[in-house]
N, CA, C and O atoms as CSV, one atom per row, in Angstrom:
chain,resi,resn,atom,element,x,y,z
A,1,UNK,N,N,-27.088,-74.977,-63.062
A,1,UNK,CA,C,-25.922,-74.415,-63.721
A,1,UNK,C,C,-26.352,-73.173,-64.515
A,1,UNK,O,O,-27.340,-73.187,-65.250
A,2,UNK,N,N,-25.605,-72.152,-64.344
A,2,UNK,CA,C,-26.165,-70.655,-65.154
A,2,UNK,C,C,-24.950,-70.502,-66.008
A,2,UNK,O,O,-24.476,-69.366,-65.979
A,3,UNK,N,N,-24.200,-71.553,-66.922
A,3,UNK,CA,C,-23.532,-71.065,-68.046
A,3,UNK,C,C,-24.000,-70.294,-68.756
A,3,UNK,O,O,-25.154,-70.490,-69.136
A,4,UNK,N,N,-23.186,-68.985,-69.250
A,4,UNK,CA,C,-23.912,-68.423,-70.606
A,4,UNK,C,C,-25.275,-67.587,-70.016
A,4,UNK,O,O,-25.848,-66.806,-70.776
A,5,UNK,N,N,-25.619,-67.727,-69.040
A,5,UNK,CA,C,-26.625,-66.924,-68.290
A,5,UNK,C,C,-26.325,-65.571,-67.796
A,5,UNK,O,O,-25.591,-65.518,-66.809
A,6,UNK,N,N,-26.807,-64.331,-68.357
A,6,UNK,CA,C,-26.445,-63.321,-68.017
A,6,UNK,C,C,-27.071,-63.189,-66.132
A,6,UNK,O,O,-28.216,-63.525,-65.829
A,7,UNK,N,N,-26.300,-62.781,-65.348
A,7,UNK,CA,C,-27.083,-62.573,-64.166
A,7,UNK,C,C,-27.178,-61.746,-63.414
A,7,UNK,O,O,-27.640,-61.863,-62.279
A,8,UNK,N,N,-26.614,-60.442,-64.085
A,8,UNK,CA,C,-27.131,-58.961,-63.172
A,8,UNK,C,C,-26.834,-57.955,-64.493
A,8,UNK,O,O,-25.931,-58.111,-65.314
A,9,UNK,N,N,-27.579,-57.160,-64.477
A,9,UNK,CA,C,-28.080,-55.723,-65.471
A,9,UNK,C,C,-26.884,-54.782,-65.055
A,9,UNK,O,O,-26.777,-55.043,-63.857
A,10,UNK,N,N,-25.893,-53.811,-65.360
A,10,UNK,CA,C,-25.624,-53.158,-64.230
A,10,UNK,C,C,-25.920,-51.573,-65.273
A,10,UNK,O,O,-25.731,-51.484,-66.486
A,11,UNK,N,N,-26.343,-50.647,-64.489
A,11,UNK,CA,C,-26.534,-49.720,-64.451
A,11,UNK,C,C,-25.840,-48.694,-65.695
A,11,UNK,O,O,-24.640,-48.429,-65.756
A,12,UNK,N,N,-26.826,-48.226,-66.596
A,12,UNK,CA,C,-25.602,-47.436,-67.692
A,12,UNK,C,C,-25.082,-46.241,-67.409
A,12,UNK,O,O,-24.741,-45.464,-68.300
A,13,UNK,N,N,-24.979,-45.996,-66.238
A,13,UNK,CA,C,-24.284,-44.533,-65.477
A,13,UNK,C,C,-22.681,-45.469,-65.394
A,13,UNK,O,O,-21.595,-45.037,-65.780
A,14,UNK,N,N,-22.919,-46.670,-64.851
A,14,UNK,CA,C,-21.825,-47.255,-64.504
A,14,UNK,C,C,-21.055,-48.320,-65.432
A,14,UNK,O,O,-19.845,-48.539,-65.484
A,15,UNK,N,N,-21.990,-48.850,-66.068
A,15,UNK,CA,C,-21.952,-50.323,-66.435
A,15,UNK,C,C,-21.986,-50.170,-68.339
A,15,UNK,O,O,-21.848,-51.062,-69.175
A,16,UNK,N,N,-22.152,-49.129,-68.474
A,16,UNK,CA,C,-22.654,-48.833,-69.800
A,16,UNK,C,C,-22.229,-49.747,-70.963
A,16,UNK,O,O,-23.049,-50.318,-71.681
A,17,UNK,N,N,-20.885,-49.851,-71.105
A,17,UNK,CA,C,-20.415,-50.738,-72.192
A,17,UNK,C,C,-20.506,-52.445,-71.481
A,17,UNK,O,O,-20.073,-53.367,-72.174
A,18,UNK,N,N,-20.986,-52.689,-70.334
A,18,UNK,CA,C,-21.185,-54.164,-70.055
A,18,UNK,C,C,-22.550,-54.589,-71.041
A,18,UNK,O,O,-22.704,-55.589,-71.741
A,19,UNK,N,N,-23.808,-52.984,-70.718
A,19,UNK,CA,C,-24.793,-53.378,-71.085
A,19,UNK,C,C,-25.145,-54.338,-72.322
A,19,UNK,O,O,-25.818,-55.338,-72.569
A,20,UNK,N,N,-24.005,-53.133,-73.154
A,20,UNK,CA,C,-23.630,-53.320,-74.575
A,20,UNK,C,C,-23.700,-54.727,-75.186
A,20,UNK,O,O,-24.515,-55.321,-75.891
A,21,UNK,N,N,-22.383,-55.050,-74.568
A,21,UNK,CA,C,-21.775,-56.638,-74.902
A,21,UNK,C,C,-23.078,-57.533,-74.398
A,21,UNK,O,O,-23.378,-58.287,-75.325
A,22,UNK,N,N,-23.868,-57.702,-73.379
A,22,UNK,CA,C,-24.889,-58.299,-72.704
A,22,UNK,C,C,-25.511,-58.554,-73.932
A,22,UNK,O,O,-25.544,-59.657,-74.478
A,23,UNK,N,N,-26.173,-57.159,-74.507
A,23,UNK,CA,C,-27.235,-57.084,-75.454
A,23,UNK,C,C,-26.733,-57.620,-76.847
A,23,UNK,O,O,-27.411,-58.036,-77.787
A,24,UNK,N,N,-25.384,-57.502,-76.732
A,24,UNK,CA,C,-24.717,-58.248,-78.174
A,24,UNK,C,C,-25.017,-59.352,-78.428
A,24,UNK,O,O,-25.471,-59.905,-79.430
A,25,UNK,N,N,-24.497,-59.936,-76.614
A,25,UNK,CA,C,-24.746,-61.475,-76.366
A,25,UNK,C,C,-26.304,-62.119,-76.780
A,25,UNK,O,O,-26.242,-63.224,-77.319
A,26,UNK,N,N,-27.308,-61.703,-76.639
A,26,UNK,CA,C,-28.591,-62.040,-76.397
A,26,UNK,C,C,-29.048,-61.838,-78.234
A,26,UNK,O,O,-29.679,-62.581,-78.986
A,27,UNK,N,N,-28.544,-60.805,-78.402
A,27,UNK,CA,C,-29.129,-60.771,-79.383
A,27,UNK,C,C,-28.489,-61.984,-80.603
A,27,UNK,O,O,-29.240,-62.426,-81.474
A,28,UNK,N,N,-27.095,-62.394,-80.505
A,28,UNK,CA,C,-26.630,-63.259,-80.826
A,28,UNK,C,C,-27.490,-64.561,-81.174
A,28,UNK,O,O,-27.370,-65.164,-82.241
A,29,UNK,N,N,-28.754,-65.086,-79.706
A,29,UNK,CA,C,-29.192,-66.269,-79.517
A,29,UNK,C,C,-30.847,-65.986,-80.382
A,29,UNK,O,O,-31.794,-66.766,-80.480
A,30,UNK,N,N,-30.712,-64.731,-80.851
A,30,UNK,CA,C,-31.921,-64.910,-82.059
A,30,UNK,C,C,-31.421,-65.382,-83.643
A,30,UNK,O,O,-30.376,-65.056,-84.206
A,31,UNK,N,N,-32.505,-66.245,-84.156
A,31,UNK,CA,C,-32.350,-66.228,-85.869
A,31,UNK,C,C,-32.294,-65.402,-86.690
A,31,UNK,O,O,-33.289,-64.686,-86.804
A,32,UNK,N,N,-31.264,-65.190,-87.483
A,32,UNK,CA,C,-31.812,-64.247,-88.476
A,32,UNK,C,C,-32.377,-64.811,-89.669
A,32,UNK,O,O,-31.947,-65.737,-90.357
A,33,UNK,N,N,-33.601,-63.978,-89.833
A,33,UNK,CA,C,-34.764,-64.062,-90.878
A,33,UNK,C,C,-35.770,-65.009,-90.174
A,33,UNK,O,O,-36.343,-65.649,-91.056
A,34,UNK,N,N,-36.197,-65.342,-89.003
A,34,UNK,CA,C,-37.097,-65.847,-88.248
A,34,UNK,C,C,-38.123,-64.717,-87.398
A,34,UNK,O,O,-37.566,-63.900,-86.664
A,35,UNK,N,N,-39.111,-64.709,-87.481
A,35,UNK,CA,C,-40.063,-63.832,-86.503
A,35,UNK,C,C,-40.297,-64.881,-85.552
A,35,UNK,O,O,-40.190,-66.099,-85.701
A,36,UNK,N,N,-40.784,-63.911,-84.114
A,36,UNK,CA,C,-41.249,-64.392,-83.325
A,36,UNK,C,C,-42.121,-63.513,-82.310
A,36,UNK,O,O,-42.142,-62.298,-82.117
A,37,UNK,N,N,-42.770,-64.478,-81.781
A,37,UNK,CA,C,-43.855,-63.458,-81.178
A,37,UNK,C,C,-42.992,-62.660,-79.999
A,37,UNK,O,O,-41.763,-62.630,-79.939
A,38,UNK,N,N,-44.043,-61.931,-78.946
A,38,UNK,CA,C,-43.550,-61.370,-77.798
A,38,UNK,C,C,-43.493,-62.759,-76.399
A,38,UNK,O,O,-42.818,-62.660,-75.375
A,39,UNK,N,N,-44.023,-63.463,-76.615
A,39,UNK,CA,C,-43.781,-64.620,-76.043
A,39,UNK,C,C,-42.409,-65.787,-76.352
A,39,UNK,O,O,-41.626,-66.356,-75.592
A,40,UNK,N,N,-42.539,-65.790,-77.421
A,40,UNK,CA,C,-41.262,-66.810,-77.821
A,40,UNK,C,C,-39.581,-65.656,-77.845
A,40,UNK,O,O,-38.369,-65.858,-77.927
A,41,UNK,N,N,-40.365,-64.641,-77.736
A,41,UNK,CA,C,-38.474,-63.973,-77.400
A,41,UNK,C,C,-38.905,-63.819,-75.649
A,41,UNK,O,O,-37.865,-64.233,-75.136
A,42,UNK,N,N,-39.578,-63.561,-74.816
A,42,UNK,CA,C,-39.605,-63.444,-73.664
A,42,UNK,C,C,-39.312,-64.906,-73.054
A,42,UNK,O,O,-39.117,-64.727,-71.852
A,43,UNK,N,N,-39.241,-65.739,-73.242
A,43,UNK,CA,C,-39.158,-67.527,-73.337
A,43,UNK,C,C,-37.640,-67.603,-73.719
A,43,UNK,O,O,-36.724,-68.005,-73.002
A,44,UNK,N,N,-37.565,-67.103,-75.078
A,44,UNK,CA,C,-35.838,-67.031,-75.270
A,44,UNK,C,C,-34.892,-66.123,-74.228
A,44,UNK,O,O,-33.914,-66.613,-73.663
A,45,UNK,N,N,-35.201,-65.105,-74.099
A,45,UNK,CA,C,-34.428,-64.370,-73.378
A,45,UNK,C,C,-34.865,-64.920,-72.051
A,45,UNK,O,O,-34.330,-64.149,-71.255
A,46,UNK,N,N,-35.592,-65.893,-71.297
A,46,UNK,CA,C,-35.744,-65.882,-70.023
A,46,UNK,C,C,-34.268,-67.313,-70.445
A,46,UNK,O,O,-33.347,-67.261,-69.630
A,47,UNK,N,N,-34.144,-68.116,-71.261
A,47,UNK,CA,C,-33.086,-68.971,-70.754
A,47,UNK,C,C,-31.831,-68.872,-70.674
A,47,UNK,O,O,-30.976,-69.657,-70.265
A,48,UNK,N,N,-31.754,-67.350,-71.298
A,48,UNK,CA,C,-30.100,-66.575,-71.118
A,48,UNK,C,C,-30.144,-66.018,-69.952
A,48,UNK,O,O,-29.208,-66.519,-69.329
A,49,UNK,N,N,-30.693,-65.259,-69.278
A,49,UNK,CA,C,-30.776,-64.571,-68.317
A,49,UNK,C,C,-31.523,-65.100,-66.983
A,49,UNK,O,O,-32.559,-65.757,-67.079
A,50,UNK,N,N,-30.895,-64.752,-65.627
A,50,UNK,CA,C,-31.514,-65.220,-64.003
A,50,UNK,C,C,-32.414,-64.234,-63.521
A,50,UNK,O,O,-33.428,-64.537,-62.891
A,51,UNK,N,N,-32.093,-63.087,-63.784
A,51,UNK,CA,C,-32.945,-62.168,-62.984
A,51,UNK,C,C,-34.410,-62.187,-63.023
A,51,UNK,O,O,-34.986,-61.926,-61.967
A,52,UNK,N,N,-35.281,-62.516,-64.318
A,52,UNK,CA,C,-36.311,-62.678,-64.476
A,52,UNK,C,C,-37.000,-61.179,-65.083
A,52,UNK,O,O,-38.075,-60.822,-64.601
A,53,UNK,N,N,-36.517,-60.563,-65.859
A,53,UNK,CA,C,-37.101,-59.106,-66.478
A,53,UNK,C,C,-36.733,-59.252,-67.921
A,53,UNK,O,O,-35.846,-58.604,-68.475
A,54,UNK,N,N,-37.288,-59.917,-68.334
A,54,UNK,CA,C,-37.395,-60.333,-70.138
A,54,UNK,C,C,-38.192,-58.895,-71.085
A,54,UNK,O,O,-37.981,-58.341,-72.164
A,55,UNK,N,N,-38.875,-58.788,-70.298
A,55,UNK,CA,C,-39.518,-57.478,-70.526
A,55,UNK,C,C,-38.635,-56.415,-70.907
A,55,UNK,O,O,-38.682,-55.904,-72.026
A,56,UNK,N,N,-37.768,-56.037,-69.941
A,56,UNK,CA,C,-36.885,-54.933,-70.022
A,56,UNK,C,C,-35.884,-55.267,-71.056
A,56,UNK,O,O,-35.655,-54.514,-72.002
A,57,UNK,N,N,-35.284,-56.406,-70.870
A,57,UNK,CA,C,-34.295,-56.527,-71.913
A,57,UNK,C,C,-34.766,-56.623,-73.414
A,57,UNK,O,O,-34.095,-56.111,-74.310
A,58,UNK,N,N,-36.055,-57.362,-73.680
A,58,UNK,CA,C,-36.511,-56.978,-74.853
A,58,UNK,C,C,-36.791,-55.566,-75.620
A,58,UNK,O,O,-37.025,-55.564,-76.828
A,59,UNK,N,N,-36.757,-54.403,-74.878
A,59,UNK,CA,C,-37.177,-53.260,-74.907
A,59,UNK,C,C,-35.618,-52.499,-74.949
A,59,UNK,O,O,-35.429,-51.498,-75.639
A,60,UNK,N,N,-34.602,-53.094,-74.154
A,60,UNK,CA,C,-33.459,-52.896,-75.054
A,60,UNK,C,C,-32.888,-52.927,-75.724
A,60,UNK,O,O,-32.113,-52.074,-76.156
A,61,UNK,N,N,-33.276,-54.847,-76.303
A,61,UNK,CA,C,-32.736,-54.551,-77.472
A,61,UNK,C,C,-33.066,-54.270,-78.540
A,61,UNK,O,O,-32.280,-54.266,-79.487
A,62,UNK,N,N,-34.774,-53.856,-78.665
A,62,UNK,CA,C,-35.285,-53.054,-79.432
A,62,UNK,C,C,-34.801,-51.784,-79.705
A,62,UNK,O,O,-34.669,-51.200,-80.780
A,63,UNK,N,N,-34.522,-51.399,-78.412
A,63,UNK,CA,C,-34.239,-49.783,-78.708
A,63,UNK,C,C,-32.672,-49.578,-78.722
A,63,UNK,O,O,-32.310,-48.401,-78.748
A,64,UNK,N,N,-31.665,-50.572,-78.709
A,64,UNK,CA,C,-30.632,-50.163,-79.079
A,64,UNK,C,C,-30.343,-50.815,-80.565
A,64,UNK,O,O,-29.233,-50.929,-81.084
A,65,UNK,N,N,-31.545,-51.196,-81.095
A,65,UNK,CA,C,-31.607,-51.308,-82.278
A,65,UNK,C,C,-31.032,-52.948,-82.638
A,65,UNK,O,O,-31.058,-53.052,-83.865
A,66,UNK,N,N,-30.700,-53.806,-82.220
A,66,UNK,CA,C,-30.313,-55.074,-82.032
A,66,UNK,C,C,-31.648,-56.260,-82.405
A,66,UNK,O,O,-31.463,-57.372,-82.898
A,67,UNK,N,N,-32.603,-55.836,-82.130
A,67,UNK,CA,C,-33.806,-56.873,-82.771
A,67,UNK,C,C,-35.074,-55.565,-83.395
A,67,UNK,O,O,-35.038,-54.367,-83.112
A,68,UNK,N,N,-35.821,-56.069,-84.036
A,68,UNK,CA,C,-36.898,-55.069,-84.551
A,68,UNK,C,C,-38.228,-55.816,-84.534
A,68,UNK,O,O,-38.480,-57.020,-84.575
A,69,UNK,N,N,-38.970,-54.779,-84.465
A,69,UNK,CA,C,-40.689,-55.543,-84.142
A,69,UNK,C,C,-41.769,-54.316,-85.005
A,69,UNK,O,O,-41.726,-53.100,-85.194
A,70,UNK,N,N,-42.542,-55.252,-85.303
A,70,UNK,CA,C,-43.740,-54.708,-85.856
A,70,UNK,C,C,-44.485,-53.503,-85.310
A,70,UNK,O,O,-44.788,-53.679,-84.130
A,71,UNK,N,N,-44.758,-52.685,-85.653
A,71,UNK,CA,C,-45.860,-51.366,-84.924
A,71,UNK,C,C,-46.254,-52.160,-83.229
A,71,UNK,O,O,-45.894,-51.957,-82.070
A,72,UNK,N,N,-47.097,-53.034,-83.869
A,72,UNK,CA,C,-48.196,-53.744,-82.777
A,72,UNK,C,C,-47.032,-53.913,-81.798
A,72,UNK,O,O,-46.879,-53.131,-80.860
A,73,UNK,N,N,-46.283,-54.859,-82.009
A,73,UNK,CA,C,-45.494,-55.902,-81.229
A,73,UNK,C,C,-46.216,-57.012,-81.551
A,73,UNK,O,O,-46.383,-57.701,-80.545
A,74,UNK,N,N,-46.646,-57.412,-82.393
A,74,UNK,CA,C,-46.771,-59.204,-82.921
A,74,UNK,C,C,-45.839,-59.741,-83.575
A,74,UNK,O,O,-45.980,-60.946,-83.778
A,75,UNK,N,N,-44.701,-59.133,-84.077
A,75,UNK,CA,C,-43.776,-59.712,-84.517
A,75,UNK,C,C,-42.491,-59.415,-83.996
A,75,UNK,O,O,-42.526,-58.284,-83.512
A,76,UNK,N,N,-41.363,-59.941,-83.881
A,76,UNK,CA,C,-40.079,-59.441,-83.300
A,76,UNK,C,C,-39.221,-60.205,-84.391
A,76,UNK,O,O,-39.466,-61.364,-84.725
A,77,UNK,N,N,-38.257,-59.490,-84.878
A,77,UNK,CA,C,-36.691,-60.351,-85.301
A,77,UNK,C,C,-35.430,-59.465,-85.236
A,77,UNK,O,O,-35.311,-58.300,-84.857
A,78,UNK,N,N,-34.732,-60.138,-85.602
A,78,UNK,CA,C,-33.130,-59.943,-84.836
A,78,UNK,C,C,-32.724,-59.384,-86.689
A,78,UNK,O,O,-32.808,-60.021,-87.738
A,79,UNK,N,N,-32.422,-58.396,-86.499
A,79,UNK,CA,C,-31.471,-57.228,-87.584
A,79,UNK,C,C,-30.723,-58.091,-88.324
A,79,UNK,O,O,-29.945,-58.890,-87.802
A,80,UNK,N,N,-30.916,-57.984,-89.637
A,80,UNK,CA,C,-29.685,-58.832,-90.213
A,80,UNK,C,C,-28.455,-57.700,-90.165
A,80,UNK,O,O,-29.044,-57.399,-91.204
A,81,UNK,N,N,-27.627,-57.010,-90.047
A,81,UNK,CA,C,-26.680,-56.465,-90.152
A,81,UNK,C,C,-26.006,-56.435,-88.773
A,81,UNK,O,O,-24.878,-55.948,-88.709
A,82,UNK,N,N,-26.561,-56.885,-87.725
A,82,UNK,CA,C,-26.086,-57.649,-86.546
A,82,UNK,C,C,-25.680,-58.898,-86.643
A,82,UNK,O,O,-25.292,-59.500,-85.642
């Protein structure tokens, strides 16, 4: 069963404001005021999502500003003003 499972990326030429809501969604299923490594959000985001690119989506929602991480990347958390 893939409730609640995001299961295709679509393209921000096309898809742009789907991306959006996607990344709303995901970022939703983090704690706020909890860190976590690059493993335990790649683990989290693999049980929302089918495609299997945890990678990429973490890197979105870094960069659309939706979770934040340390210089290194040893730490990750989800924005409190989200």
């Amino acid at each position: 069963m893939n409730t609640g499972r995001v299961k295709e990326w679509f393209s921000k030429r096309n898809k742009g404001k789907f991306q959006k809501l996607v990344l709303e969604y995901l970022a939703s299923k983090f704690e706020v005021a909890i860190f976590y490594t690059e493993k335990e959000v790649n683990a989290l985001l693999n049980v929302h999502h089918t495609f299997g690119d945890p990678a990429m989506l973490r890197r979105e929602l870094f960069e659309s500003g939706l979770i934040d991480r340390k210089r290194d990347g040893s730490a990750y958390w989800r924005n409190f003003q989200n």
